[in-house]
Biotite code that builds the C-alpha atoms (Angstrom):
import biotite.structure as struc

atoms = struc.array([
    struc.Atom([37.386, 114.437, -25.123], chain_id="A", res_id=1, res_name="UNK", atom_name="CA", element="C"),
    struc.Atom([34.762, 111.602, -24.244], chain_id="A", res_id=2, res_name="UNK", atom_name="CA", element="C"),
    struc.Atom([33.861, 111.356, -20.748], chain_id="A", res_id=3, res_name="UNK", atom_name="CA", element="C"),
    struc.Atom([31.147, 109.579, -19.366], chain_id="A", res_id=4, res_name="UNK", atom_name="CA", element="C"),
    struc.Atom([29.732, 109.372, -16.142], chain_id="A", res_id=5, res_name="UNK", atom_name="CA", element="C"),
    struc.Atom([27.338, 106.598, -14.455], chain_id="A", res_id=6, res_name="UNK", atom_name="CA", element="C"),
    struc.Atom([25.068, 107.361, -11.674], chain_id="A", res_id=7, res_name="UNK", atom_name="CA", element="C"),
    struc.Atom([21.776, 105.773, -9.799], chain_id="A", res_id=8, res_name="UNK", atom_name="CA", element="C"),
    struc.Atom([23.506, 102.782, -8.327], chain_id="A", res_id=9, res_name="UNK", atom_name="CA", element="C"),
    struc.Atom([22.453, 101.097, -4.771], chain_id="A", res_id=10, res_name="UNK", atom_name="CA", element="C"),
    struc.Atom([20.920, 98.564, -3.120], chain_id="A", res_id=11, res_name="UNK", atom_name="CA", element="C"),
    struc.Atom([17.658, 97.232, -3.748], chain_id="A", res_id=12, res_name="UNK", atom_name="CA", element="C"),
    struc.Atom([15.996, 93.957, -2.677], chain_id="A", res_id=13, res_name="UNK", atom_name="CA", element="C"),
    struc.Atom([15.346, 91.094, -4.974], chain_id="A", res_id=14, res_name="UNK", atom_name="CA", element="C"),
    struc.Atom([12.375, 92.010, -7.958], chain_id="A", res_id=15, res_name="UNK", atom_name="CA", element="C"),
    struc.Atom([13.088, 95.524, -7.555], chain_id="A", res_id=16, res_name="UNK", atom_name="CA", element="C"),
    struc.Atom([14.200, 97.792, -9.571], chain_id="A", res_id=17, res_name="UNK", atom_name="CA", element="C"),
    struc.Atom([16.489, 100.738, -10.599], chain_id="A", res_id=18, res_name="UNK", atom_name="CA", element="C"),
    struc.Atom([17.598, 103.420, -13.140], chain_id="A", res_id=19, res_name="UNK", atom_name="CA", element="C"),
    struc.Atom([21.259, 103.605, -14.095], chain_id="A", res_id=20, res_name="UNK", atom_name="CA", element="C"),
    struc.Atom([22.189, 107.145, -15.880], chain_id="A", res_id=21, res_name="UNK", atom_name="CA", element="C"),
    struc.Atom([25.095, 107.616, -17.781], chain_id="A", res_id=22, res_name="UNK", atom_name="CA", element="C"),
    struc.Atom([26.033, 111.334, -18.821], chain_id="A", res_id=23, res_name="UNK", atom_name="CA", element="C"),
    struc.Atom([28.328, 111.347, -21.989], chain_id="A", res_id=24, res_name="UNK", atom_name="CA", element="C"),
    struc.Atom([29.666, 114.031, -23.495], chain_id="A", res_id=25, res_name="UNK", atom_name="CA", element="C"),
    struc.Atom([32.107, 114.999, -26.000], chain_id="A", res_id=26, res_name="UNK", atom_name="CA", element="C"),
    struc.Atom([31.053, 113.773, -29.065], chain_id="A", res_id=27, res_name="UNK", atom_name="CA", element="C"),
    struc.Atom([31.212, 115.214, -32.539], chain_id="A", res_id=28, res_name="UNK", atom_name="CA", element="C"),
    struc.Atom([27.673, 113.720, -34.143], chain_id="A", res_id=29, res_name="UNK", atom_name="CA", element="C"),
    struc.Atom([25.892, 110.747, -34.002], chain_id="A", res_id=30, res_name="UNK", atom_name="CA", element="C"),
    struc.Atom([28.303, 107.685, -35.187], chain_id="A", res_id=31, res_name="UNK", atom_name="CA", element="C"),
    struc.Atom([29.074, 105.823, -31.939], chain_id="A", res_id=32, res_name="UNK", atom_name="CA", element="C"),
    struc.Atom([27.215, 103.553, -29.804], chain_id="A", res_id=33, res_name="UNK", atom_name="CA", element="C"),
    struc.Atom([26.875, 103.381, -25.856], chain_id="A", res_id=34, res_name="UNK", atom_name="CA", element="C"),
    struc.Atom([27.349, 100.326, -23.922], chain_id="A", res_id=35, res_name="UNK", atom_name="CA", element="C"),
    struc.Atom([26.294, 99.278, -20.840], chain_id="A", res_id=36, res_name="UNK", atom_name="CA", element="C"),
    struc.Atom([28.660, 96.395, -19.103], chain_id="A", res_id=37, res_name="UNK", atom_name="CA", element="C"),
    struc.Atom([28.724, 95.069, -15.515], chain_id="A", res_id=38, res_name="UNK", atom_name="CA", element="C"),
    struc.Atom([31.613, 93.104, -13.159], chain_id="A", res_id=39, res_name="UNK", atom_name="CA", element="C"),
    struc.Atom([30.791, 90.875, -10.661], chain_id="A", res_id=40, res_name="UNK", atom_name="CA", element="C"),
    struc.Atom([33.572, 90.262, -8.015], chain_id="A", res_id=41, res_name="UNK", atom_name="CA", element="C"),
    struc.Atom([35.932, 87.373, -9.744], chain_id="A", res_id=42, res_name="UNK", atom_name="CA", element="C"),
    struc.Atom([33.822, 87.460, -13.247], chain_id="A", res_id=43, res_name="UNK", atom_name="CA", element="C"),
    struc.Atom([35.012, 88.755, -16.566], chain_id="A", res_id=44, res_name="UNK", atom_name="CA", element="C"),
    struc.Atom([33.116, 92.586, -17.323], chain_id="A", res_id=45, res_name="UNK", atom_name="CA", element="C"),
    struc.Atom([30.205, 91.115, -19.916], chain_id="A", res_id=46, res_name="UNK", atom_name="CA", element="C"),
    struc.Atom([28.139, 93.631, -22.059], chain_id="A", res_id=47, res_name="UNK", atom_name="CA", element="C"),
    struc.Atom([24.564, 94.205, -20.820], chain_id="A", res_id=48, res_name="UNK", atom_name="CA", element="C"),
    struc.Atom([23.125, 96.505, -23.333], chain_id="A", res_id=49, res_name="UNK", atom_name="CA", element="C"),
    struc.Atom([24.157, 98.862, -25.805], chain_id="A", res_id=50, res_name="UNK", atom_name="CA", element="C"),
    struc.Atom([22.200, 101.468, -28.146], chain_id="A", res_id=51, res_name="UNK", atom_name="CA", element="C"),
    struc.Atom([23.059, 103.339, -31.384], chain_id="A", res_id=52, res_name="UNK", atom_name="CA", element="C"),
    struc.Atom([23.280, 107.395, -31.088], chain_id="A", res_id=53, res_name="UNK", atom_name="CA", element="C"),
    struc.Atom([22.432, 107.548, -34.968], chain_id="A", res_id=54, res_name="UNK", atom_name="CA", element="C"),
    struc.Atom([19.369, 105.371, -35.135], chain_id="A", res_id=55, res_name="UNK", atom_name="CA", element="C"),
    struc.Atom([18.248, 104.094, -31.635], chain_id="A", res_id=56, res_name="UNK", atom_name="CA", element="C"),
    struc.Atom([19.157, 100.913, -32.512], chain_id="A", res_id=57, res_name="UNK", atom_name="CA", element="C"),
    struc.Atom([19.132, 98.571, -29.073], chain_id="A", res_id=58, res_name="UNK", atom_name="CA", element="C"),
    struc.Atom([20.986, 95.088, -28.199], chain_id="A", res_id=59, res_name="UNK", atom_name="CA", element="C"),
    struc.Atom([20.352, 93.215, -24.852], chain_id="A", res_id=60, res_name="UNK", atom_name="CA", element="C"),
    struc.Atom([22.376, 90.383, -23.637], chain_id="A", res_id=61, res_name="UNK", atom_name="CA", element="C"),
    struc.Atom([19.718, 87.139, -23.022], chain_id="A", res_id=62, res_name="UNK", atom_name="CA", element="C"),
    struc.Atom([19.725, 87.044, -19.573], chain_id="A", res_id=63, res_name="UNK", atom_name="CA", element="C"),
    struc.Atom([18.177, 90.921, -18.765], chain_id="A", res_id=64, res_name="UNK", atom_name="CA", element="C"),
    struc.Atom([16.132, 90.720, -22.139], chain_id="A", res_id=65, res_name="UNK", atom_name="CA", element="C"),
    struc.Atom([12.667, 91.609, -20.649], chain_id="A", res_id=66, res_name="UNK", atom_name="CA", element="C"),
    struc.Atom([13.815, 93.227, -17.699], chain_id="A", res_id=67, res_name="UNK", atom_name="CA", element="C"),
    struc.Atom([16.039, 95.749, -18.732], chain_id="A", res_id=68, res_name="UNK", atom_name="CA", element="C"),
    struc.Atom([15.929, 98.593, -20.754], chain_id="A", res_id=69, res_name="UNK", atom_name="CA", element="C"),
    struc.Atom([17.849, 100.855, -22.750], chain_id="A", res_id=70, res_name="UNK", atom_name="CA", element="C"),
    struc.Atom([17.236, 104.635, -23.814], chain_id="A", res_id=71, res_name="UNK", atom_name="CA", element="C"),
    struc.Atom([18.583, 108.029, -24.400], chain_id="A", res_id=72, res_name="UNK", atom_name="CA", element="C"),
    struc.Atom([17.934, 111.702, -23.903], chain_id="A", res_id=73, res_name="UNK", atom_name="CA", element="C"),
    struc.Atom([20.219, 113.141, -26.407], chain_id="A", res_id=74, res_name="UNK", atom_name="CA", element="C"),
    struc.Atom([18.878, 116.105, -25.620], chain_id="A", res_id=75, res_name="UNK", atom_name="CA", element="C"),
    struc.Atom([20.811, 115.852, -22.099], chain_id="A", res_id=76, res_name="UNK", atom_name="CA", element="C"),
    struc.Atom([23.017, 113.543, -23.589], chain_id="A", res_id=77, res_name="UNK", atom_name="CA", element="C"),
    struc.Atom([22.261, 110.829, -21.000], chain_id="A", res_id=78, res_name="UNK", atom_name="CA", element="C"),
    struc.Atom([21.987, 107.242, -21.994], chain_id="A", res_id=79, res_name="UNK", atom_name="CA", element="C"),
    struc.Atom([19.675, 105.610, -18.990], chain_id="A", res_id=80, res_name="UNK", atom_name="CA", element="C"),
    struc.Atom([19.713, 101.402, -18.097], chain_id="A", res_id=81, res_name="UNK", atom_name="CA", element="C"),
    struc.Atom([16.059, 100.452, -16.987], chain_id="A", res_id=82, res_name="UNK", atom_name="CA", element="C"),
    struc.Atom([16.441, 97.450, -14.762], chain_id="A", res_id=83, res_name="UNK", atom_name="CA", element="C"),
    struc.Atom([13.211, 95.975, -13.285], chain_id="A", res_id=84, res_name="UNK", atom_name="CA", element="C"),
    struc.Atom([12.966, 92.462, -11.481], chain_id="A", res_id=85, res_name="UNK", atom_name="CA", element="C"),
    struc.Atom([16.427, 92.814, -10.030], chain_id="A", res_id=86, res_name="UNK", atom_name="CA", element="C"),
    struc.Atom([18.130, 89.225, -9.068], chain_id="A", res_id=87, res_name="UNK", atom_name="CA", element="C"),
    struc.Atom([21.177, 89.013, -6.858], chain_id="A", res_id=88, res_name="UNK", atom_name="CA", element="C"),
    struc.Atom([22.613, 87.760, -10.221], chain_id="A", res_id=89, res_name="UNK", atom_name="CA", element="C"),
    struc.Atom([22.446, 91.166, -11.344], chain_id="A", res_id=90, res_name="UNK", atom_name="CA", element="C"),
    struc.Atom([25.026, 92.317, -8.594], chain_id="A", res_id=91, res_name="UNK", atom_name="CA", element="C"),
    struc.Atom([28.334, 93.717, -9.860], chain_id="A", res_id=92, res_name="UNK", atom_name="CA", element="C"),
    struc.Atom([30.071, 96.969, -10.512], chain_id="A", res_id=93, res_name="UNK", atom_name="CA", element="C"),
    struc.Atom([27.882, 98.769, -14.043], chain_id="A", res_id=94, res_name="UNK", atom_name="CA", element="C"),
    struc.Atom([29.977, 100.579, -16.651], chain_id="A", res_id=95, res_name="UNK", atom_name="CA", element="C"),
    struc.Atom([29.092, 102.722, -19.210], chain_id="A", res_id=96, res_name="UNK", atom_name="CA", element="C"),
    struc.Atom([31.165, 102.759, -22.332], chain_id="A", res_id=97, res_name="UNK", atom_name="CA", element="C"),
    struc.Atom([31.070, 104.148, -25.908], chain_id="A", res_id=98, res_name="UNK", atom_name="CA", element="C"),
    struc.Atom([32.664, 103.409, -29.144], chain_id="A", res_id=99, res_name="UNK", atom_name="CA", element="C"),
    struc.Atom([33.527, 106.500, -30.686], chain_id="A", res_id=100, res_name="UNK", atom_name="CA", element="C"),
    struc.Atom([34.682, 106.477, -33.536], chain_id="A", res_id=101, res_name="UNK", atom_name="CA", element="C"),
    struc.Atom([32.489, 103.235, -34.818], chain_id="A", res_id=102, res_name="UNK", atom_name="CA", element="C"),
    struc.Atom([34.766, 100.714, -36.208], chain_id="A", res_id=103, res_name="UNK", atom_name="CA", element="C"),
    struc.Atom([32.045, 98.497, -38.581], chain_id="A", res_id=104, res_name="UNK", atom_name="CA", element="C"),
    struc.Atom([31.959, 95.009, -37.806], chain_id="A", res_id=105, res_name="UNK", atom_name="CA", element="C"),
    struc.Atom([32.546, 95.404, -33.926], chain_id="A", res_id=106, res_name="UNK", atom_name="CA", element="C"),
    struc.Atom([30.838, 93.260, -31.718], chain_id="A", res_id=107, res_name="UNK", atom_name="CA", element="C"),
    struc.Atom([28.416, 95.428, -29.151], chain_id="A", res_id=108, res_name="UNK", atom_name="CA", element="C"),
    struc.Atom([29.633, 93.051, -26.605], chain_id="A", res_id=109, res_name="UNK", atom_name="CA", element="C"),
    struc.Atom([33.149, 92.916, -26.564], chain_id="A", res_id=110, res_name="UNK", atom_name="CA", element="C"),
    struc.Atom([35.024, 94.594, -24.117], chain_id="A", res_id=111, res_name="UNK", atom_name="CA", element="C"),
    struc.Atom([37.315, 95.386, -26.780], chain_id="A", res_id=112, res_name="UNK", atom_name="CA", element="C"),
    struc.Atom([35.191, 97.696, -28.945], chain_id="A", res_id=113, res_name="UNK", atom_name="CA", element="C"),
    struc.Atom([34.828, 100.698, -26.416], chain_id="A", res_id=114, res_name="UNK", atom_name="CA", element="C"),
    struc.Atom([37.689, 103.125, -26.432], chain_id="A", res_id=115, res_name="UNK", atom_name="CA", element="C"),
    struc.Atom([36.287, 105.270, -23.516], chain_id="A", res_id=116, res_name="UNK", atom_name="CA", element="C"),
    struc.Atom([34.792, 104.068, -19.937], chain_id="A", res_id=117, res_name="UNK", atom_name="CA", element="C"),
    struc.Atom([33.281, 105.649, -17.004], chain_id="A", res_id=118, res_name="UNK", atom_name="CA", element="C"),
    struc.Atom([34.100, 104.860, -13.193], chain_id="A", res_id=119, res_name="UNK", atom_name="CA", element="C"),
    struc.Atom([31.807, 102.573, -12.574], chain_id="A", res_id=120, res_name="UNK", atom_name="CA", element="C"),
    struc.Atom([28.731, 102.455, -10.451], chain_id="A", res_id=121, res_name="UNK", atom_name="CA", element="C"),
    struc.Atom([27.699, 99.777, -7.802], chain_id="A", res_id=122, res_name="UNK", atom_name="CA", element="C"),
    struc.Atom([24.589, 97.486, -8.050], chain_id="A", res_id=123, res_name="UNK", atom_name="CA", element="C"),
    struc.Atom([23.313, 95.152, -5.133], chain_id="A", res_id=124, res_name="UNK", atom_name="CA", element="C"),
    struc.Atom([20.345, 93.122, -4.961], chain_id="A", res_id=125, res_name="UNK", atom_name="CA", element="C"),
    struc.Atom([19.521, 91.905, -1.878], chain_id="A", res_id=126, res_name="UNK", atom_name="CA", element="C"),
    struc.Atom([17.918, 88.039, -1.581], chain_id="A", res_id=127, res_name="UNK", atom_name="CA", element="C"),
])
């Protein structure tokens, strides 16, 4: 069974910065990818960031290209979100998610591709 769990929210001032973990577990190989999405209150949950577990391969959504960065410790299978210069845009609720298995052709940033979701962890930047 997949479970993932997020960690490292809070609340930081505006340009700061802070390191989202997710620990996943429960996978069988390589093939799947792990998402990073985010909910601000009244908004539709968009895709941040997402990386491959086979190759390391890394998407960003436009707006946090730059700031934000994506990486993994398979080693502690832990998938971490780098976010430096922090907005209050970047508020909202962060979820971790993985498609596993990988269905080819998915889109990285549709809601719909990830079968399995952790709880959620708070973000708020402060102006």
């Amino acid at each position: 069974e997949v479970q993932l769990v997020e960690s490292g929210g809070g609340l930081v001032q505006a340009g700061g910065s802070l390191r989202l973990s997710c620990a996943a577990s429960g996978f069988t190989g390589a093939d799947y990818y792990i998402a990073w999405f985010r909910q601000a209150p009244g908004k539709e949950r968009e895709g941040v960031s997402c990386i491959s577990g086979s190759d390391g391969y890394t998407y960003y959504r436009d707006s946090v290209k730059g700031r934000f960065t994506i990486s993994s410790d398979n080693a502690k299978g832990t998938v971490y979100l780098q976010m430096n210069s922090l907005t209050p845009e970047d508020t909202a609720v962060y979820y971790c998610a993985a498609e596993y298995p990988i269905r080819y052709g998915s889109t990285w940033y549709a809601v719909g591709t990830y079968d399995h979701w952790g709880q959620g962890t708070q973000v708020t930047v402060s102006s």
